[in-house]
N, C-alpha and C positions, 0 to 999 in steps of 0.2 A: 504494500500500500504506500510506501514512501513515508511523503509528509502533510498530514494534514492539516496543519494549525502552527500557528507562530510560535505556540508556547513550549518552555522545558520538555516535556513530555508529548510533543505533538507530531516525534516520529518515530520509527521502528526502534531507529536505533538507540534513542533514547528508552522508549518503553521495554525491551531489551537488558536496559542497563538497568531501569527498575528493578524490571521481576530479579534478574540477578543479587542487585542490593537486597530485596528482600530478604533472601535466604543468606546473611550475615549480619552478623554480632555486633559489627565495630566498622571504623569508617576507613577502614585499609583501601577497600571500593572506586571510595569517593577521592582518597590519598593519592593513588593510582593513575583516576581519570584526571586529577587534574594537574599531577605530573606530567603524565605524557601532553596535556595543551604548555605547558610553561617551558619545559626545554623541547617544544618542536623546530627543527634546525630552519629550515624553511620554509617551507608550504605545509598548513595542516590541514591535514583531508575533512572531509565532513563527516566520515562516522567516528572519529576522535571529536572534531569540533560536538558533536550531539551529544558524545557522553559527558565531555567538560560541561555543558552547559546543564545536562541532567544534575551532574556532578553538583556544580556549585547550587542550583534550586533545592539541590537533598541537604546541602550544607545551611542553606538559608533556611528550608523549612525545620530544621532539627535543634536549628538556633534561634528558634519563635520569631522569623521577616516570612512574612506574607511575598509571595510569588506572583506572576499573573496566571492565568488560567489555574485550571483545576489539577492536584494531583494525580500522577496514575494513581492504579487502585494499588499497586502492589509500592508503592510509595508510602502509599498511607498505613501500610500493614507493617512496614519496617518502621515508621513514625511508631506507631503502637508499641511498637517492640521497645522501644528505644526509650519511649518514657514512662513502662514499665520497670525498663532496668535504673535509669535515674530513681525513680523513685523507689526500688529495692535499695538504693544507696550508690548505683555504681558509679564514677566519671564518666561523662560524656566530653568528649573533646568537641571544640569550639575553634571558632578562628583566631583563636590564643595559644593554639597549638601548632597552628602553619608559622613555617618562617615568615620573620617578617619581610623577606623579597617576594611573596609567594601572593601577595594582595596587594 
């Protein structure tokens, strides 16, 4: 189907990068997608550009910033997850935990 919609999750390969973040713990993921956008040497392709962009809306939404459009669904199942375990007690990393050349 490509791309539907402007937003974070308004193409495969983002919704892709969803369902995947779903099924993890921690934000190794999101660490990941948005490494490979920060040292891209030259050209960054667009299925890298769509997970960086996933990337940083899962980073925004897991740090209470409002996104535009609607989460995927499996966004929002990892959101569940995620302040479940906050609230068991655990650290959730924040943009206080990227380098600061990293934003």
């Amino acid at each position: 189907m490509g791309t539907w919609s402007i937003h974070a999750f308004g193409n495969d390969e983002a919704t892709d990068f969803a369902i995947e973040l779903s099924e993890f713990r921690d934000l190794k993921m999101i660490e990941s997608a948005l490494e490979n956008v920060i040292t891209a040497e030259e050209y960054l392709e667009a299925p890298e550009a769509d997970r960086g962009i996933a990337a940083a809306a899962a980073l925004a939404l897991v740090n209470g910033q409002q996104i535009l459009g609607d989460p995927d669904e499996a966004i929002t199942t990892w959101l569940n997850g995620q302040s479940a375990r906050t609230s068991a007690g655990h650290r959730l990393g924040n943009c206080s935990d990227l380098p600061r050349d990293s934003y």
